[in-house]
C-alpha angles and dihedrals in degrees: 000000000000109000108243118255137284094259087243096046080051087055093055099054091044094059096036086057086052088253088118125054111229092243092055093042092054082049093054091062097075128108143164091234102086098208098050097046087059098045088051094044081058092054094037099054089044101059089042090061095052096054087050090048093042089051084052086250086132092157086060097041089053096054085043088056103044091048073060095059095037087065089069095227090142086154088058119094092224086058090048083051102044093053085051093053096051088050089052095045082048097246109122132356 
């Protein structure tokens, strides 16, 4: 028997299934601990801007993923691919 998920893993997957709107994903990051609201806006807006890339919407992925790196996560792996995926939409360095 598999153990149920972490309440935010179990956001992700809902909004990533399309069970989730992006506005109340992006809600649902938030959190009182500092650090760990940080650390899940990084992964929020990062995710957000890979269903809207995924979808072409590469304007919107773009501003998804600079609202990423704005959070300042650089330790997180969504902020080390969003960086990626600005470089790649040729947006940063």
């Amino acid at each position: 028997m598999q153990p149920p998920l972490e309440p935010w893993v179990a956001k992700i997957g809902a909004f990533l299934l399309g069970k989730l709107a992006e506005d109340d994903f992006i809600a649902a990051s938030v959190v009182t601990d500092h650090d760990k609201d940080q650390g899940q806006h990084c992964e929020a807006w990062y995710y957000a801007g890979m269903k809207c890339l995924l979808s072409g919407d590469k304007k919107a992925a773009a501003d998804d993923f600079g609202q990423c790196l704005d959070t300042k996560q650089a330790g997180f792996t969504e902020y080390i691919l969003a960086k990626a995926e600005l470089k790649a939409l040729g947006i940063g360095n």
